[in-house]
Structure formats: structure tokens, C-alpha cells
HTML snippet that shows the backbone in 3Dmol.js (N, CA, C, O; Angstrom):
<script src="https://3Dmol.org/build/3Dmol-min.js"></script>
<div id="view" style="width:600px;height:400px;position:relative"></div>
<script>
const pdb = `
ATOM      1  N   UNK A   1      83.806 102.990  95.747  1.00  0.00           N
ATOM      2  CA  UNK A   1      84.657 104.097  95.398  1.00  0.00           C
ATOM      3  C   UNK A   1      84.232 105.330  96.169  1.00  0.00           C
ATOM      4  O   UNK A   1      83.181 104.977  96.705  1.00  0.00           O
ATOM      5  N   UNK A   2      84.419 106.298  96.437  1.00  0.00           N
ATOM      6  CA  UNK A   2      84.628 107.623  96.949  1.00  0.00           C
ATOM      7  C   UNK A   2      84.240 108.471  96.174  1.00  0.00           C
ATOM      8  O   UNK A   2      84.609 108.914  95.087  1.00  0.00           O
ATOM      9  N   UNK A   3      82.956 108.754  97.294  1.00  0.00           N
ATOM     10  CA  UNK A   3      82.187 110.155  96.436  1.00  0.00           C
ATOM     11  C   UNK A   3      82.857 111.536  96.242  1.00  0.00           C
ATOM     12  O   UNK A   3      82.287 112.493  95.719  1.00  0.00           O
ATOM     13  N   UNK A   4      84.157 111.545  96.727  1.00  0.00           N
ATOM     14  CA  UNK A   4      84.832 113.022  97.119  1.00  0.00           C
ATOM     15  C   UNK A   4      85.546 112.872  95.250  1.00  0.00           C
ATOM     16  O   UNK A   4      86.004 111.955  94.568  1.00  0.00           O
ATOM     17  N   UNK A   5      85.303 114.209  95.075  1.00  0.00           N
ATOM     18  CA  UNK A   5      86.121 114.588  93.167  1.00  0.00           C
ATOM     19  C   UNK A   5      87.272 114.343  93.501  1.00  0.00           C
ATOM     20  O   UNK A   5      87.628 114.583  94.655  1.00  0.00           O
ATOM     21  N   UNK A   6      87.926 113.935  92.798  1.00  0.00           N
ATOM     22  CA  UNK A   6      89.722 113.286  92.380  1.00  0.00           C
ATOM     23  C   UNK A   6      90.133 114.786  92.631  1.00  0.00           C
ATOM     24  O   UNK A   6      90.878 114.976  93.592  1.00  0.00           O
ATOM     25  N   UNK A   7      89.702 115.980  91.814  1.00  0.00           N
ATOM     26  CA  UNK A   7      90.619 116.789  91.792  1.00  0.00           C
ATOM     27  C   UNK A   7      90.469 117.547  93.735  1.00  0.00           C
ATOM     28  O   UNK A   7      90.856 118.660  94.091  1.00  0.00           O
ATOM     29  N   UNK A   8      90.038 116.856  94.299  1.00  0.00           N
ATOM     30  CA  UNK A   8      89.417 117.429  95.799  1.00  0.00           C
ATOM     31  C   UNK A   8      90.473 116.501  96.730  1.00  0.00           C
ATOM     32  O   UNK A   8      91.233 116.964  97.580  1.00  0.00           O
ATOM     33  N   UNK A   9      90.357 115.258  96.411  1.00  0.00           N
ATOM     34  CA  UNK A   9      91.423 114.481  96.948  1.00  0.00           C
ATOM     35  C   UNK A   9      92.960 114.757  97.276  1.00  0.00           C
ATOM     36  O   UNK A   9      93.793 115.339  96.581  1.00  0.00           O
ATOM     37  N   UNK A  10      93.105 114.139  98.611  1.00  0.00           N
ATOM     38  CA  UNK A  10      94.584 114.528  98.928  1.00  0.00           C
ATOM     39  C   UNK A  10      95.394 113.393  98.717  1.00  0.00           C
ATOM     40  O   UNK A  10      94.727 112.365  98.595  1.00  0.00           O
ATOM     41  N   UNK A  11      96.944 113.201  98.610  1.00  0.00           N
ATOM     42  CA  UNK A  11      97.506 112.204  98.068  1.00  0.00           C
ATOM     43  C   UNK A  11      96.854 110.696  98.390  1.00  0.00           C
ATOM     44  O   UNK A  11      96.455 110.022  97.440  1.00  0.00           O
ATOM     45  N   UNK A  12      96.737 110.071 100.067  1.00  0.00           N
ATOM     46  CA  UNK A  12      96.250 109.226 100.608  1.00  0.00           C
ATOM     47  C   UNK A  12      95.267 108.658 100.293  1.00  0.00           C
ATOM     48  O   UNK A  12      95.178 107.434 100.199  1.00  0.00           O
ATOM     49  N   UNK A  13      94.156 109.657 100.028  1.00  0.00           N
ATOM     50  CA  UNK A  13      92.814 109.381  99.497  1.00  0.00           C
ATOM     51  C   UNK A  13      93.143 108.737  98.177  1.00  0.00           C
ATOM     52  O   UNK A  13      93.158 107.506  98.207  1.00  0.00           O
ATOM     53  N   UNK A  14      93.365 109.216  97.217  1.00  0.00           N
ATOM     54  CA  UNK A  14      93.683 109.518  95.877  1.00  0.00           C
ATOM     55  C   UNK A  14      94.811 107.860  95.606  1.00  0.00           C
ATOM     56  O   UNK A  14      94.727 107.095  94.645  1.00  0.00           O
ATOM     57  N   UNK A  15      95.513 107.776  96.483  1.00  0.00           N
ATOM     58  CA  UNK A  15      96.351 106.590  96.473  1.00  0.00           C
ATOM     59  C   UNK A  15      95.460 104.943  96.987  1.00  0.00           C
ATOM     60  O   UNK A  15      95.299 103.813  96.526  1.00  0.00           O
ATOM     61  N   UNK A  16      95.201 105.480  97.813  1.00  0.00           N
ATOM     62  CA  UNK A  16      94.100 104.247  98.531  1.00  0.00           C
ATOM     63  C   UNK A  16      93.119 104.020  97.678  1.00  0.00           C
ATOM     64  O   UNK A  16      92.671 102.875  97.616  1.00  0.00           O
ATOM     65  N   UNK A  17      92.573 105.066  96.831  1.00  0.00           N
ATOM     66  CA  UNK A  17      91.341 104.726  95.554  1.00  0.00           C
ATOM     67  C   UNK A  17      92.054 103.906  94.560  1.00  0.00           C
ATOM     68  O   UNK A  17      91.624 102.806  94.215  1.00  0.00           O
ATOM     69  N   UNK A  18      93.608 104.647  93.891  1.00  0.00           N
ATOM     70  CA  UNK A  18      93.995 104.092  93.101  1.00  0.00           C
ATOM     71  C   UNK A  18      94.046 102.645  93.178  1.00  0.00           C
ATOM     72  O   UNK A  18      93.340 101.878  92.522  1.00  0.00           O
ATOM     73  N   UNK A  19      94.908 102.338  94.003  1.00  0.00           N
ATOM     74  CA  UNK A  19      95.157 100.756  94.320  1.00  0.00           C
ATOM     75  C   UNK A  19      93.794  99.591  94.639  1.00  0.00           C
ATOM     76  O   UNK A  19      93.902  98.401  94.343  1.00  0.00           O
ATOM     77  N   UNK A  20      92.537 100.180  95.286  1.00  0.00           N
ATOM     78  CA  UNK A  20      91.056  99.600  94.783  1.00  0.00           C
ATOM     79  C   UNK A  20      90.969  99.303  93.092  1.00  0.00           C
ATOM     80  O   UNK A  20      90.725  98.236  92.527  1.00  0.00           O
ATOM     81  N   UNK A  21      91.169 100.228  92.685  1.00  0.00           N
ATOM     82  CA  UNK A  21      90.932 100.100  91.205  1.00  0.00           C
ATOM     83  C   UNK A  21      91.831  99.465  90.788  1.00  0.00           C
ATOM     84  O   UNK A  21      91.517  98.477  90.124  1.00  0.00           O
ATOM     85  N   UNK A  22      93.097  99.711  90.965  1.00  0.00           N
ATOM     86  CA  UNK A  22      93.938  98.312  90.561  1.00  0.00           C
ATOM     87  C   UNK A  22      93.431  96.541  90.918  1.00  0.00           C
ATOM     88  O   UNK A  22      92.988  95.596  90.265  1.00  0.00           O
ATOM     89  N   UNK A  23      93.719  96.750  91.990  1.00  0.00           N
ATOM     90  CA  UNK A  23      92.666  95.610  92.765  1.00  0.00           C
ATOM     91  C   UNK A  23      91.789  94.886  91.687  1.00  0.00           C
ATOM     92  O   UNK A  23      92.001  93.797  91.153  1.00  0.00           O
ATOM     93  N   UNK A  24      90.975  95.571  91.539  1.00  0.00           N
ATOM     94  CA  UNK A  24      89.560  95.101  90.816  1.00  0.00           C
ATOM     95  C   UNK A  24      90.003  94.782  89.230  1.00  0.00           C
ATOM     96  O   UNK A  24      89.293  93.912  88.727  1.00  0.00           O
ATOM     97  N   UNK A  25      91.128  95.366  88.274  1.00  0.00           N
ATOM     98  CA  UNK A  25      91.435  95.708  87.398  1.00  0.00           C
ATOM     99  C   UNK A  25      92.005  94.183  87.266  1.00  0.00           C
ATOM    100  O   UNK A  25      91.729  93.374  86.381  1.00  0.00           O
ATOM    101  N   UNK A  26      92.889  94.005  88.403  1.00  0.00           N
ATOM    102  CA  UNK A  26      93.949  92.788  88.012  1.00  0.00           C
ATOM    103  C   UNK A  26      93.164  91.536  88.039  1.00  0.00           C
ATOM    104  O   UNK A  26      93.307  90.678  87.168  1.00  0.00           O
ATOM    105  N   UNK A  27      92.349  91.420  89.011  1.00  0.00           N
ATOM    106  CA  UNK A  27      91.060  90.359  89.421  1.00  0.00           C
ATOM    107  C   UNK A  27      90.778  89.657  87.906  1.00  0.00           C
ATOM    108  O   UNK A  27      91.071  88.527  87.516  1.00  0.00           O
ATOM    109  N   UNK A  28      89.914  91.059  87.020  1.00  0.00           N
ATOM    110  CA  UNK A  28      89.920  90.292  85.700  1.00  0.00           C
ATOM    111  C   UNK A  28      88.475  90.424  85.808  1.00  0.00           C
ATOM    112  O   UNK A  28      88.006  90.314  84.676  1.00  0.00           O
ATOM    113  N   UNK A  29      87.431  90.640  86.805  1.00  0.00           N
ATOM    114  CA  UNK A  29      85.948  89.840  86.856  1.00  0.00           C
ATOM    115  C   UNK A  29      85.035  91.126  86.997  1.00  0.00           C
ATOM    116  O   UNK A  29      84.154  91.280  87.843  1.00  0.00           O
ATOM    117  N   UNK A  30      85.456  92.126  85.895  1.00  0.00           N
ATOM    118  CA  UNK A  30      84.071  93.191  85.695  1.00  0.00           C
ATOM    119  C   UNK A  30      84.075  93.057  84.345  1.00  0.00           C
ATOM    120  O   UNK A  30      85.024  92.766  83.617  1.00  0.00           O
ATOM    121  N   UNK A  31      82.651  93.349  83.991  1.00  0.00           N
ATOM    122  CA  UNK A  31      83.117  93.689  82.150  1.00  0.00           C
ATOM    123  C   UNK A  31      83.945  94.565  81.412  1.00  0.00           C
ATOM    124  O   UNK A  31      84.752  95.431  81.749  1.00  0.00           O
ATOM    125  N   UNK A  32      83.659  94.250  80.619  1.00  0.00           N
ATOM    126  CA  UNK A  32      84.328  95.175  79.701  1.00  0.00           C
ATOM    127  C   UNK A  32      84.122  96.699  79.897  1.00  0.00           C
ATOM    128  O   UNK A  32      85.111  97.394  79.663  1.00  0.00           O
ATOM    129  N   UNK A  33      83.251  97.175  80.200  1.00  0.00           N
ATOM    130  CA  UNK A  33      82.797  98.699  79.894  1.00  0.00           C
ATOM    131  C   UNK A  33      83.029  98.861  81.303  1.00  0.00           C
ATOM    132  O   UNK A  33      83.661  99.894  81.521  1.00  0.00           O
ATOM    133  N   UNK A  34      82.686  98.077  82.546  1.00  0.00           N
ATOM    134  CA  UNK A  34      83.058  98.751  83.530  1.00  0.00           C
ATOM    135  C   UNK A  34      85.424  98.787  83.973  1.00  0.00           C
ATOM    136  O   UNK A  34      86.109  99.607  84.585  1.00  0.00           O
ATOM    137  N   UNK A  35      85.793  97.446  83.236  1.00  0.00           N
ATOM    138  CA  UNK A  35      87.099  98.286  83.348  1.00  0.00           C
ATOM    139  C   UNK A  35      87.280  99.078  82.786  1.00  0.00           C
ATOM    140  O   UNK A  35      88.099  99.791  83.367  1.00  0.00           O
ATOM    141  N   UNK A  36      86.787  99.748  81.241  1.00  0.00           N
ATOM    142  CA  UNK A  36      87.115 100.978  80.470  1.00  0.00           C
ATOM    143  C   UNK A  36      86.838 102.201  81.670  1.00  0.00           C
ATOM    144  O   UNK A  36      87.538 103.186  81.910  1.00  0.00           O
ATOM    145  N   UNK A  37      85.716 101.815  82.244  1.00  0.00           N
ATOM    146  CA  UNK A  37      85.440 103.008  83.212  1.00  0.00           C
ATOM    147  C   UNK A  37      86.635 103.222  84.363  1.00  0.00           C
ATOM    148  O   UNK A  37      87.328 104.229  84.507  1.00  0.00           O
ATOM    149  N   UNK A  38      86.672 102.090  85.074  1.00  0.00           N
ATOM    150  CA  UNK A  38      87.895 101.711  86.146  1.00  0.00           C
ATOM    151  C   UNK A  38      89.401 102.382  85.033  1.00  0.00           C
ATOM    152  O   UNK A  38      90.006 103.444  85.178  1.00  0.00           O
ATOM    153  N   UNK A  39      89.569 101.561  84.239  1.00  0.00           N
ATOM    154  CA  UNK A  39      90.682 102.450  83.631  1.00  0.00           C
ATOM    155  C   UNK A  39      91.091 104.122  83.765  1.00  0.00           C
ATOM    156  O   UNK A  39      92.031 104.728  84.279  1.00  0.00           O
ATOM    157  N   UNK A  40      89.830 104.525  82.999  1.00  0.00           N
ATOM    158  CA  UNK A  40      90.244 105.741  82.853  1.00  0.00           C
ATOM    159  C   UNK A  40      90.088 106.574  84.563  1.00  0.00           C
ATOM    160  O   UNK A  40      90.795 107.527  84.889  1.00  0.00           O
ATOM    161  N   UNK A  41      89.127 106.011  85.373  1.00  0.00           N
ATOM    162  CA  UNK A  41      89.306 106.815  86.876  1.00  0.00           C
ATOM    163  C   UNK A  41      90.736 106.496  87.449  1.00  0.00           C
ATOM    164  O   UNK A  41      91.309 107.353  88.122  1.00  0.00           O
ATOM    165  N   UNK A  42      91.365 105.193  87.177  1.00  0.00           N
ATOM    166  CA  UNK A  42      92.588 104.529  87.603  1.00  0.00           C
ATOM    167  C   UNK A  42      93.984 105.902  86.991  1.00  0.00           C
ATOM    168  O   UNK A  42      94.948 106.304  87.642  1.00  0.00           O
ATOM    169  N   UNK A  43      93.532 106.330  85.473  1.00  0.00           N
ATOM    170  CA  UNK A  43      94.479 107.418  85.486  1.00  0.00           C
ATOM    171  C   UNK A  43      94.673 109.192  85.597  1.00  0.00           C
ATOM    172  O   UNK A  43      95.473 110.098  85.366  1.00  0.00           O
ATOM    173  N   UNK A  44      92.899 108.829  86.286  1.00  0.00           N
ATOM    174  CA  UNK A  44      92.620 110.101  86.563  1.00  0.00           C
ATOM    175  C   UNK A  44      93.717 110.359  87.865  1.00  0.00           C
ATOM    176  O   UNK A  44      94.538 111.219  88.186  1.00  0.00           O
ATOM    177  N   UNK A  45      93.052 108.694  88.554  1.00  0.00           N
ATOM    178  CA  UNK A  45      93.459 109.043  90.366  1.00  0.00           C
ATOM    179  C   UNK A  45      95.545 109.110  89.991  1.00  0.00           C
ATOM    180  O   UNK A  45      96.389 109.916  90.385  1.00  0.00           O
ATOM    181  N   UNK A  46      95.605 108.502  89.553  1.00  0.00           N
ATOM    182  CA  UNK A  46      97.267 108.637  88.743  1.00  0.00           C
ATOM    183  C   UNK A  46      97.955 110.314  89.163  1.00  0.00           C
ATOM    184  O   UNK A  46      98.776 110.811  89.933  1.00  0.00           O
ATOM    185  N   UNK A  47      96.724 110.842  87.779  1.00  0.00           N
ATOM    186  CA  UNK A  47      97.444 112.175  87.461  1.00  0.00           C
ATOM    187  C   UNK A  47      97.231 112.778  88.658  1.00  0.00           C
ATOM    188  O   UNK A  47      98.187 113.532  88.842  1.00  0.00           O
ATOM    189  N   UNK A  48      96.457 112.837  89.584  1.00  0.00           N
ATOM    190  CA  UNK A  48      96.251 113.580  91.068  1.00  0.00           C
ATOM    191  C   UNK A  48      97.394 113.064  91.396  1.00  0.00           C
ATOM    192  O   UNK A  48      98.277 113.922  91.416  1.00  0.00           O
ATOM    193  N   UNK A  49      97.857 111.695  91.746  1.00  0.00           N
ATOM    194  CA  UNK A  49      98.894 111.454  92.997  1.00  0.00           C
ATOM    195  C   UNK A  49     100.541 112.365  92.084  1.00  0.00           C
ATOM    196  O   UNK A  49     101.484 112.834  92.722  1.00  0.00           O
ATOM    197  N   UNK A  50     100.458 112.369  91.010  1.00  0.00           N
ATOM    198  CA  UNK A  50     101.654 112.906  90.692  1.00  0.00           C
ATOM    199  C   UNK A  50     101.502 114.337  90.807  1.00  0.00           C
ATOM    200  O   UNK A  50     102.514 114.948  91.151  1.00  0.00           O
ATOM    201  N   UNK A  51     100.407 115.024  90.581  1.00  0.00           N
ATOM    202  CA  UNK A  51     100.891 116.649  90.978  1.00  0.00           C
ATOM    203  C   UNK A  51     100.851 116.889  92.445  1.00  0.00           C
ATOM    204  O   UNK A  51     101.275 117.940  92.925  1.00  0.00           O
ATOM    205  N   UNK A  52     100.366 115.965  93.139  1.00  0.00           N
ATOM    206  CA  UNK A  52      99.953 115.935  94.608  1.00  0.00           C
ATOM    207  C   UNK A  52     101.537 116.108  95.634  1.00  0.00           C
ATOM    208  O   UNK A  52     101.855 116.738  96.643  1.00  0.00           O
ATOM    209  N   UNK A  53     102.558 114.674  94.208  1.00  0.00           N
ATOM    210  CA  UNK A  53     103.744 114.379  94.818  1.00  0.00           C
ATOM    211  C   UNK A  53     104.925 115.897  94.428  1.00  0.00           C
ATOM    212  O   UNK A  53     106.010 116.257  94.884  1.00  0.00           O
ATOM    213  N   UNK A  54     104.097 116.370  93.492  1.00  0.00           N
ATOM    214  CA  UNK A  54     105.182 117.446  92.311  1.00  0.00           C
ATOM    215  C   UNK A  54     104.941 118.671  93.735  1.00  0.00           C
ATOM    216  O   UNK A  54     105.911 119.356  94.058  1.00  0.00           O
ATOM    217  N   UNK A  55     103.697 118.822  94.433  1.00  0.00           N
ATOM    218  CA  UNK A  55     103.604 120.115  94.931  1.00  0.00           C
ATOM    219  C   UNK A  55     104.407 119.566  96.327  1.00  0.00           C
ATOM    220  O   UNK A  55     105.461 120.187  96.459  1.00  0.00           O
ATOM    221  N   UNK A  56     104.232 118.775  97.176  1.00  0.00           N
ATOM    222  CA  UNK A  56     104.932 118.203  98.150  1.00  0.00           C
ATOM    223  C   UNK A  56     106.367 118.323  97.748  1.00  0.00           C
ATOM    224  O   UNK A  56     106.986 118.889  98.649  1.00  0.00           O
ATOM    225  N   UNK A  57     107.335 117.920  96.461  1.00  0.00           N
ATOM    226  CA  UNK A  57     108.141 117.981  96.089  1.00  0.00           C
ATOM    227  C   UNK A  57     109.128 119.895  95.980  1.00  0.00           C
ATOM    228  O   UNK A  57     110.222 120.329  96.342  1.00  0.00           O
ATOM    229  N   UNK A  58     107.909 120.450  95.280  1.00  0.00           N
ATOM    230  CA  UNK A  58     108.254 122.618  95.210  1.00  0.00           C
ATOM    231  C   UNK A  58     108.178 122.685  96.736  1.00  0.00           C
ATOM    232  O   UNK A  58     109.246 122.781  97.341  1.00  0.00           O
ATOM    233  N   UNK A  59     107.149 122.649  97.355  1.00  0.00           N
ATOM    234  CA  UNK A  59     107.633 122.814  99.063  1.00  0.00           C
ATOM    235  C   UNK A  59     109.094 122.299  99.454  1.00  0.00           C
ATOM    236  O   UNK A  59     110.027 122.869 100.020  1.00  0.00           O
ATOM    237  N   UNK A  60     108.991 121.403  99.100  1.00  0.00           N
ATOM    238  CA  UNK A  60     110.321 120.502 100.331  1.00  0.00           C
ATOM    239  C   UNK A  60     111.665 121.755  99.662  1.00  0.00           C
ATOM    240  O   UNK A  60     112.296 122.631 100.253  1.00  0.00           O
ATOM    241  N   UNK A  61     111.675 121.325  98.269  1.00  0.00           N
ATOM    242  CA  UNK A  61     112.542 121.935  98.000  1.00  0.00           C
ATOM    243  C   UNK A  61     112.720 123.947  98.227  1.00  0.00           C
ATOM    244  O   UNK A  61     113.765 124.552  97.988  1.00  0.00           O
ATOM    245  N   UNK A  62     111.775 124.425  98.586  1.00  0.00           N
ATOM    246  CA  UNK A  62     111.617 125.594  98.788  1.00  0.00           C
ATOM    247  C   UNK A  62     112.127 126.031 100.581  1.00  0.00           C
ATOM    248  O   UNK A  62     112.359 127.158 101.019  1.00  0.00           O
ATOM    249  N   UNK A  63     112.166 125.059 101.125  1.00  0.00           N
ATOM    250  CA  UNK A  63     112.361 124.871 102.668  1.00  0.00           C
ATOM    251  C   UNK A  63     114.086 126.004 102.279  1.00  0.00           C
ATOM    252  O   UNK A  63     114.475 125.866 101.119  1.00  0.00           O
ATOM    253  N   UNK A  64     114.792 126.791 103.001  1.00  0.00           N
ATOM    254  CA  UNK A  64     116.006 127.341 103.158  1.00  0.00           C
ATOM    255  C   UNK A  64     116.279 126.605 104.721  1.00  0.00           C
ATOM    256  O   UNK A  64     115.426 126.508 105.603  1.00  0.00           O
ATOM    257  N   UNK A  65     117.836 126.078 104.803  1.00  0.00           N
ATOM    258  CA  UNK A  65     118.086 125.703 105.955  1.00  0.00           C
ATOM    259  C   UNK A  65     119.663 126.932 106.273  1.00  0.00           C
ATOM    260  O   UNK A  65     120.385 127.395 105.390  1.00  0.00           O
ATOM    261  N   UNK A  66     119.760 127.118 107.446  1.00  0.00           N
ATOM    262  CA  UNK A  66     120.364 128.097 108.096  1.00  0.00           C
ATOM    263  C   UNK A  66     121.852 126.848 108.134  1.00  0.00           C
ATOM    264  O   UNK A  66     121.755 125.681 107.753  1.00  0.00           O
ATOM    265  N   UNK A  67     122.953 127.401 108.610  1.00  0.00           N
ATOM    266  CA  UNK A  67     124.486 126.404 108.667  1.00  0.00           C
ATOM    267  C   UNK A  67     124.598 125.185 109.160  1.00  0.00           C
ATOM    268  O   UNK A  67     125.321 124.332 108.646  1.00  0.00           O
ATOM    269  N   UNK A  68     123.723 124.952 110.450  1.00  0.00           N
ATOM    270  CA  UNK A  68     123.438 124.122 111.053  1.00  0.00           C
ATOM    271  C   UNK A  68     122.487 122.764 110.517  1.00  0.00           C
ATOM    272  O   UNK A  68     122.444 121.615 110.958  1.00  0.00           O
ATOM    273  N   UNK A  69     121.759 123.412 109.384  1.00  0.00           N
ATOM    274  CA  UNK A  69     120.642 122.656 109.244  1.00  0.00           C
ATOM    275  C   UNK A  69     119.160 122.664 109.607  1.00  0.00           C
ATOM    276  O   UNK A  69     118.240 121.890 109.342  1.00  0.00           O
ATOM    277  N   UNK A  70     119.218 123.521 110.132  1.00  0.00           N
ATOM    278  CA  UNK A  70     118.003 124.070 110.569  1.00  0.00           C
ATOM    279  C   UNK A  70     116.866 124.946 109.875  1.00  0.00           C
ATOM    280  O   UNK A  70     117.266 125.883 109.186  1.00  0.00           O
ATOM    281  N   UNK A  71     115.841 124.794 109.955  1.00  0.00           N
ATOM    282  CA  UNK A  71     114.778 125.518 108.623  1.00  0.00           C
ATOM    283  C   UNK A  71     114.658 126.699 109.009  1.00  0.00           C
ATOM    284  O   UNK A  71     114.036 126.928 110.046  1.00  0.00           O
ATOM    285  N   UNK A  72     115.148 127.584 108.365  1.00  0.00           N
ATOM    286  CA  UNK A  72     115.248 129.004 108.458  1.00  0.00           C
ATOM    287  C   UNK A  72     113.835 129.513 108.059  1.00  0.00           C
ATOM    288  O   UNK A  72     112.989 129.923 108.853  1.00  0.00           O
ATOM    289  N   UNK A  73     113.704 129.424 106.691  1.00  0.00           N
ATOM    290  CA  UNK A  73     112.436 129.596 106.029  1.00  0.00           C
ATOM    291  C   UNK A  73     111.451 129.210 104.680  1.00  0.00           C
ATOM    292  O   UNK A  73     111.954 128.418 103.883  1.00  0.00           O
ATOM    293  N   UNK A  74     110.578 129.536 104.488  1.00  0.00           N
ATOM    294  CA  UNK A  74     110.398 128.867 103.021  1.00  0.00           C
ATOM    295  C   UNK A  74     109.719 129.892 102.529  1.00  0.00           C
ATOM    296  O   UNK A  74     108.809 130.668 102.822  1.00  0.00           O
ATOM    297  N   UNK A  75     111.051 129.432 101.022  1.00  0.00           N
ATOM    298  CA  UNK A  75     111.137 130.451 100.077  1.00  0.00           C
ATOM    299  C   UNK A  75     109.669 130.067  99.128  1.00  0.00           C
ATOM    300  O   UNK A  75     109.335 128.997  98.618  1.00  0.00           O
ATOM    301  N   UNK A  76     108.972 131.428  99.140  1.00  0.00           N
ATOM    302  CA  UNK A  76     107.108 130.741  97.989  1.00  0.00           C
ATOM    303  C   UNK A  76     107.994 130.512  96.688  1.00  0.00           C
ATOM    304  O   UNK A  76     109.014 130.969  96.173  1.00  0.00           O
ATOM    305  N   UNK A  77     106.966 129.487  96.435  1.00  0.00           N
ATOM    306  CA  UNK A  77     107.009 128.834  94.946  1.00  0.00           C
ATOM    307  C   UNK A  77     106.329 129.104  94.287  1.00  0.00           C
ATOM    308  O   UNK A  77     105.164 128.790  94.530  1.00  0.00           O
ATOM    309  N   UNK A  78     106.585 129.722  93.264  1.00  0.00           N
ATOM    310  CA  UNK A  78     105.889 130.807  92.172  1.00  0.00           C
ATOM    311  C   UNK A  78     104.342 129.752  91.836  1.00  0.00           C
ATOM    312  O   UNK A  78     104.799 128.629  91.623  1.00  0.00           O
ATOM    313  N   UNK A  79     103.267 129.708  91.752  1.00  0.00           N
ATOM    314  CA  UNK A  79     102.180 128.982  91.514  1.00  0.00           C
ATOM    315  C   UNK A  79     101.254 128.143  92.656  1.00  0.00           C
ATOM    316  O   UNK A  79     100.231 127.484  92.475  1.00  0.00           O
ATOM    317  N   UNK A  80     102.206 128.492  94.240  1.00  0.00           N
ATOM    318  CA  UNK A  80     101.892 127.411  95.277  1.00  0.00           C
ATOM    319  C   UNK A  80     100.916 128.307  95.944  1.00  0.00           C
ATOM    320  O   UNK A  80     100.300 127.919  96.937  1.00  0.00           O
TER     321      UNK A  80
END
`;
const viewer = $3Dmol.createViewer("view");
viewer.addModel(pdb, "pdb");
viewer.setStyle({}, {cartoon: {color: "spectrum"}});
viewer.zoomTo();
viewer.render();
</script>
């Protein structure tokens, strides 16, 4: 696993950990206490990839495009 903090992680990171821990989760072959552990990092790395996707999401949508289609500018998103 990855010494870098979840909340430090960028989506990729954070996604590529998740799916290890899935990995290992579905396998079936750690104990008990270490999937409780795997679990709960599995919805730590979770809640990162969804605010990761929510802030990627206020950008995109903050983009203004000019008649053509073209990116005029981006409007800040109150918290970004």
C-alpha cells in the first residue's frame, strides 16, 4: 500500500490503491482483522475518489464557453 495520506492523494493514486484493496478483499485470503482494516482504508480511498471526482466536476462545470464554443473563462467556484 502507499505511504502517501489518502487525504494527500490525487484521484489516480487514490483509485489504483482502491482497486489493490479490492483485489485482496475479493481473494478472500487475509484474516479477519486485516480485511476490517482493508475495509475501512477501501472506504476511506472511496470517499477521496468521490470529492476528487465532485471538484473535477465544479471546475468543468465552471469553464464559460464564448458562441463558438470556445473557453472564454472560468468562473471560481465558491470553496475551490
Amino acid at each position: 500500500m502507499s505511504e502517501t495520506p489518502i487525504e494527500e492523494m490525487n484521484f489516480e493514486t487514490a483509485m489504483a490503491e482502491l482497486e489493490k484493496v479490492l483485489g485482496q478483499l475479493e481473494r478472500g485470503d487475509v484474516a479477519l482483522d486485516e480485511s476490517i482494516a482493508l475495509y475501512e482504508r477501501g472506504a476511506a480511498l472511496k470517499a477521496r475518489c468521490e470529492t476528487k471526482l465532485k471538484e473535477a466536476e465544479e471546475k468543468v462545470a465552471a469553464i464559460t464557453l464564448d458562441s463558438d464554443g470556445n473557453p472564454t473563462g472560468i468562473t471560481p467556484v465558491e470553496g475551490l
